[in-house]
C-alpha positions, 0 to 999 in steps of 0.5 A: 408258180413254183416255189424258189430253190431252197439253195437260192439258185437263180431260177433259169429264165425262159429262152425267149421272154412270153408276150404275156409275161412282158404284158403283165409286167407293163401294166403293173409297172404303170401303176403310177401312185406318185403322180397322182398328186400333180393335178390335184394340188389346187383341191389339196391345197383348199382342203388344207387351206395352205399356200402353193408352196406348201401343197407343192411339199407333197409332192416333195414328200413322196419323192423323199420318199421314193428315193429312200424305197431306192435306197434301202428297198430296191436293192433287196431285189439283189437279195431276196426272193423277188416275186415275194418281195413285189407282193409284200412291198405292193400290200404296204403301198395299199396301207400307204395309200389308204392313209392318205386318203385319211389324213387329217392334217398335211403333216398327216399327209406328207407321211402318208404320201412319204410312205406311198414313195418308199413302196412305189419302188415296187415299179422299179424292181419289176423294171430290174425283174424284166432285165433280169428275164430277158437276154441280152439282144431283147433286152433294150426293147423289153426294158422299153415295152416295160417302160412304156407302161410305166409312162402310159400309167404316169399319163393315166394316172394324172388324167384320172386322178384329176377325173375322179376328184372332179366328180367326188373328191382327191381323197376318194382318188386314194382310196381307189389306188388303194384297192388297185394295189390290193388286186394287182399284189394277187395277180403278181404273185400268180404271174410272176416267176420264182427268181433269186439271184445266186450271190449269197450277201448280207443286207450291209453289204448289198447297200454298200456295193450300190455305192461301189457300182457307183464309184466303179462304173464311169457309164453308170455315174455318166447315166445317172447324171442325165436322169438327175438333169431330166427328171428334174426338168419333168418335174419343174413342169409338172408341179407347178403346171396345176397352179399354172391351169387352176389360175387366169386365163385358164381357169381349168378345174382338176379333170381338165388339168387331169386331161393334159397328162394325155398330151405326154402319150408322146414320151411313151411311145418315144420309150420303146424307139428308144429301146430299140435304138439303144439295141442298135448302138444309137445311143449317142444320137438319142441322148443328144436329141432329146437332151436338146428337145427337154432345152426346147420345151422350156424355150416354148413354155417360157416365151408363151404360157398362155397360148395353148397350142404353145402349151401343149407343143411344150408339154410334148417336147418335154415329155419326148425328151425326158422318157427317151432319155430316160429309156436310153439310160436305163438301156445303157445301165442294164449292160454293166452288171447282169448279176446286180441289176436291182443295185444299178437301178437302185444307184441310177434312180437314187440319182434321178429322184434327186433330181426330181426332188431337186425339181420339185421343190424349186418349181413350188418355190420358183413359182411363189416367189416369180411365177411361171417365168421362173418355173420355165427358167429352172427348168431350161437350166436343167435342160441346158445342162443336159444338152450340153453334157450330150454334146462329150457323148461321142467323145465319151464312147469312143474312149470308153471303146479305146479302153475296152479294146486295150484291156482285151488280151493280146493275141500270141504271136504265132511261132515260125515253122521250123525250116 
């Protein structure tokens, strides 16, 4: 690939973005290091012989983690070459990762898995990347594709995760994310264009125009309160979820809880409909519809936790709702700022982790203190809130079009011809 301009001028992207390099993108994207913890916290948690609060702390630590990576590292994509960036923040992931594997103590641990969080944001500047290559008419359903990997690797993730401590143990699951993250830091930087947006500003100022896009753009600050709601109510489920499957009557060990990842494929594909909807203007209906299918999952989750059919149907509303809402905002973000997108990634995902973190921690909590009835209550409370913020969606738009048009310049009036 060619070198970046020694001006720093952005490299010109290609008039219609190759399947192949969207593919490329997808895939890497879909190496979901975060979530590999989800189906083995019961392993974890014998290994260190510690109580589900506890285990459920490393799951907190790598979203920590992940949001102080969005914080002070995505945004770099603004600054830095990107395609050096992924590859020097996808080598570190693979030390991170081998740490984990090796951690002695949980303290060891929370590190280590701190760590994988921070570089894991490599996902999130390919997202930006694809923004950035793709123009505006392809850019909802590219941001989709490129997403749906994201969530497929999500699913995959829990699923062999799970598999693999089965068969040989949690630790060894690491060490093959290790070796995964070694292998895709070559093939990234052989695929990859050179890219560098042309603004010239120093780090300081980059962080503070994150904080400035935030104060600045209603639609971003509106967005980023739904993938707060969101990411929290996913991550109330998938905590707690493990405890909920190792314990009676189910009694599943770490490869099938692995396997109930699979029943979120739904939510994947849900991403590119989102995407295209959002290319239509539909964003209204989208947002409405699966703010209420996160409110229903808990709904289902709450009234039977044992009936396993009612398990999974509840897994499937979540999961639909929290990725296309996910798909929808990211779709809504992408259009404000064409020359910062990392920055609008970077103050939108703050938020989502935020919620994530909020999320996790509470269900680890909620579930000690009053099992999975509390856990499904914490989670309808985000989803309730979302639901109802969709409801202002159409209000919202309709005066934010209203502003639009009264900020447009008026037409002269025309001048009568002389008689």
């Amino acid at each position: 690939m060619s070198s970046p301009p020694a001006d720093g001028r952005r490299v010109a992207p290609p008039a219609a973005l190759s399947r192949r390099l969207v593919v490329v993108l997808a895939v890497a994207t879909g190496v979901a290091n975060t979530y590999y913890a989800q189906p083995l916290l019961a392993s974890i948690r014998g290994s260190f012989h510690t109580g589900p609060g506890e285990a459920g702390l490393i799951v907190t630590a790598t979203q920590v983690g992940y949001a102080a990576g969005l914080v002070f590292l995505l945004p770099l994509g603004d600054l830095v070459e990107r395609r050096r960036l992924v590859v020097a923040t996808s080598l570190v992931c693979a030390l991170a990762l081998v740490g984990t594997a090796a951690s002695p103590v949980l303290p060891a641990m929370f590190a280590a898995v701190a760590l994988v969080g921070a570089t894991s944001v490599v996902a999130q500047v390919l997202v930006a990347f694809s923004a950035s290559l793709a123009g505006a008419a392809e850019r909802g359903r590219v941001v989709g594709s490129v997403m749906s990997g994201l969530l497929l690797g999500i699913l995959l993730a829990r699923t062999a995760a799970g598999y693999v401590a089965q068969e040989s143990s949690w630790r060894v699951v690491y060490l093959l994310a290790a070796g995964i993250m070694a292998l895709l830091a070559v093939a990234l930087r052989h695929e990859l264009p050179a890219w560098r947006e042309p603004r010239e500003l120093s780090y300081p100022a980059v962080l503070a125009s994150v904080v400035s896009l935030f104060r600045h753009e209603p639609t971003l600050r509106r967005r980023s309160y739904y993938g707060l709601l969101s990411f929290g109510a996913f991550s109330v489920l998938w905590t707690s979820l493990a405890f909920l499957l190792a314990g009676p009557p189910y009694r599943y060990g770490t490869g099938v809880i692995g396997l109930f990842g699979l029943v979120g494929a739904a939510g994947a594909m849900m991403a590119s409909i989102a995407g295209r909807l959002a290319d239509r203007g539909r964003q209204a209906v989208v947002t409405m519809l699966t703010a209420l299918s996160i409110l229903l999952a808990f709904v289902v989750l709450a009234v039977a936790p044992t009936d396993l059919v009612a398990l999974l149907a509840g897994i499937v509303l979540l999961d639909l709702g929290a990725q296309g809402l996910h798909i929808s905002n990211q779709s809504e973000i992408y259009r404000l700022a064409p020359e910062a997108h990392s920055r609008v990634n970077a103050a939108y995902m703050t938020c989502y982790l935020i919620g994530g973190t909020a999320g996790s921690l509470g269900s680890a909590l909620s579930y000690e203190s009053g099992g999975w009835t509390a856990v499904a209550a914490l989670g309808a409370g985000f989803g309730g809130l979302a639901f109802l913020l969709s409801l202002t969606e159409r209000r919202y738009e309709r005066r934010r079009s209203a502003t639009a048009r009264s900020k447009r310049p008026c037409a002269p009036e025309p001048v009568a011809s002389p008689a």
